[in-house]
C-alpha positions in Angstrom: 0.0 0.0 0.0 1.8 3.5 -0.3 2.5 6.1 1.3 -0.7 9.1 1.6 1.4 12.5 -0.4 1.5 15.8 1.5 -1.0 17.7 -0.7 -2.8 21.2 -0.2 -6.2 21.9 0.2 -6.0 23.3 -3.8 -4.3 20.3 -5.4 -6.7 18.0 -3.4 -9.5 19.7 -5.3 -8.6 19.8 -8.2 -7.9 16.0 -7.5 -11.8 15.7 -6.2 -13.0 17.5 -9.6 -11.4 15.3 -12.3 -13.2 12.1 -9.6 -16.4 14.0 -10.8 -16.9 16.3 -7.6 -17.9 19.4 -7.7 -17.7 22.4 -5.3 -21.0 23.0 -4.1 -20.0 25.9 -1.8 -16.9 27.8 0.4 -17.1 29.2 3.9 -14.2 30.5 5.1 -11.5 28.0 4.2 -13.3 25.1 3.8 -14.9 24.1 0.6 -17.9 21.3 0.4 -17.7 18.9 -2.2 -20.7 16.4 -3.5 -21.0 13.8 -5.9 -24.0 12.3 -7.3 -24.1 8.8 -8.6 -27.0 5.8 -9.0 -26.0 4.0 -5.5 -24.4 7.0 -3.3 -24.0 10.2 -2.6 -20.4 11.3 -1.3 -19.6 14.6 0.4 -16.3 16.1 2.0 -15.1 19.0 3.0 -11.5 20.1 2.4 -9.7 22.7 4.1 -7.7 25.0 2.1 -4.7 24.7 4.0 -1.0 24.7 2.4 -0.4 21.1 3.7 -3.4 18.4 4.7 -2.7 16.9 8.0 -2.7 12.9 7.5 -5.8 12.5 9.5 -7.9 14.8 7.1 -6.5 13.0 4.2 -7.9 9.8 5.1 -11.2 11.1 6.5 -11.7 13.2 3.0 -10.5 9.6 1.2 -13.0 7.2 3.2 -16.0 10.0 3.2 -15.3 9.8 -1.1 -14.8 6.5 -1.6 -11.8 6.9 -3.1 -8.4 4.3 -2.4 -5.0 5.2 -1.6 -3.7 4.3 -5.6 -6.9 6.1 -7.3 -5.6 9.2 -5.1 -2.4 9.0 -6.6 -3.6 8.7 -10.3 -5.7 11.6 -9.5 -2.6 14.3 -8.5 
């Protein structure tokens, strides 16, 4: 399994938009993400911070759905 990157709140998404999120609204320095498909519907918020604390990283991957490696293709 490898390692999670340091990324910023702005690379992570840009990341989330080319998964097919997109940025329902900003408050403050957080931005809400959604995505809409037949079986779920994910949300997340990212904080635009200049690095993502490791804790937030996998909270925003679990609450997406999204693995370690498709994170990686992604960036």
């Amino acid at each position: 399994m490898p390692k999670l990157p340091v990324v910023s709140g702005k690379k992570m998404v840009a990341a989330l938009k080319r998964a097919g999120f997109v940025e329902v609204r900003q408050r403050g320095s957080h931005v809400s993400m959604e995505k809409v498909t037949l079986v779920n519907t994910y949300r997340t918020v990212v904080p635009m911070h200049k690095e993502l604390a490791k804790g937030t990283l996998l909270d925003i991957l679990h609450q997406t759905g999204l693995s370690r490696d498709e994170l990686l293709e992604l960036l």
